[in-house]
C-alpha positions as CSV (number, residue, x, y, z in Angstrom):
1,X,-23.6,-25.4,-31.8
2,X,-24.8,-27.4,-35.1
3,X,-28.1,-28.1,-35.6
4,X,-29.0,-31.7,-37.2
5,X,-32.5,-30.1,-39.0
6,X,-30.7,-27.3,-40.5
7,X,-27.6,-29.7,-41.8
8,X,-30.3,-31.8,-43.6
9,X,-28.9,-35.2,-41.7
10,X,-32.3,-36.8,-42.0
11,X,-33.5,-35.8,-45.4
12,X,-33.8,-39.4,-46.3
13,X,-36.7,-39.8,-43.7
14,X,-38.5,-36.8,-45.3
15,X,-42.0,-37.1,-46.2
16,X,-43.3,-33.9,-46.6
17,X,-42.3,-30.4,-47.4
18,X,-43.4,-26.9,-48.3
19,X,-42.8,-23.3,-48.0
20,X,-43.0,-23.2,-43.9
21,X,-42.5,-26.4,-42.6
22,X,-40.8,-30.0,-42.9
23,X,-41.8,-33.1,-41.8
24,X,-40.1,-36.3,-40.9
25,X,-40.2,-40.1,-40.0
26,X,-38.5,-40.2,-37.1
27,X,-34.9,-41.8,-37.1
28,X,-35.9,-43.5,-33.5
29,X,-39.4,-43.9,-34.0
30,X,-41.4,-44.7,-30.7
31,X,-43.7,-46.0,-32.0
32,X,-45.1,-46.7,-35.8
33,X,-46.1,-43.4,-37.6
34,X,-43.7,-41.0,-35.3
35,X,-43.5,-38.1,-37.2
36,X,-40.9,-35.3,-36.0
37,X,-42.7,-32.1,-37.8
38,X,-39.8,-28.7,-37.7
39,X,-40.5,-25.1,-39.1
40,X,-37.9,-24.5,-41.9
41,X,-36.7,-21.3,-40.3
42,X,-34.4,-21.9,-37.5
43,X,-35.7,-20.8,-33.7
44,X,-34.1,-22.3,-31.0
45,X,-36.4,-22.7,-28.1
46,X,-40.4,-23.4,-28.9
47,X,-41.2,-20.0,-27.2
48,X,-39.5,-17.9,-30.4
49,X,-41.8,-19.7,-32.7
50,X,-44.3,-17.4,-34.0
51,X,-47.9,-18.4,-33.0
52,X,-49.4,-18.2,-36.2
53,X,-46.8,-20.5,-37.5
54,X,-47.2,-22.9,-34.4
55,X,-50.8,-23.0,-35.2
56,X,-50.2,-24.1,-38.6
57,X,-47.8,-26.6,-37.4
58,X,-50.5,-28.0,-35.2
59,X,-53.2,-28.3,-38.4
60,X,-50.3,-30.0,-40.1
61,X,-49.5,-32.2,-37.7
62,X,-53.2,-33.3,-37.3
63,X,-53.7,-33.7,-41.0
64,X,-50.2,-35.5,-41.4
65,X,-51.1,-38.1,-38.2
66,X,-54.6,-38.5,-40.4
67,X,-52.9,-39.4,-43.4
68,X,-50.6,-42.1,-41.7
C-alpha cells in the first residue's frame, strides 16, 4: 500500500519542516487554518509513534495553531 505523505503528493501545501516532523495545509481544509501535522518517519497506526515524539508533535501543533 502507498502512502500519500511519504510520496510527497502535498509538498505544495507545506509550511513547515524540520528534522522530526512536517506540517501541512490541508488539501480539504475544514475549516480555515487546518493544519495536517505528520512525523517524517513512517509508522502506520498512531499507537507505533513514539511518545516522546507524539509529545513534541503536540507542542508543535500548539505553537503552529498559535502562529496561524
Amino acid at each position: 500500500m502507498s502512502c500519500e505523505i511519504c510520496e510527497n503528493q502535498f509538498e505544495k501545501n507545506l509550511i513547515y519542516e524540520n528534522e522530526k516532523i512536517k506540517v501541512f495545509l490541508a488539501p480539504n481544509p475544514a475549516t480555515s487554518g487546518h493544519i495536517q501535522l505528520f512525523p517524517k518517519e513512517h509508522y502506520s497506526i498512531l499507537e507505533q509513534i513514539p511518545q516522546d515524539l507524539l509529545a513534541y508533535m503536540t507542542a508543535a501543533a500548539n505553537k503552529i495553531s498559535i502562529l496561524l
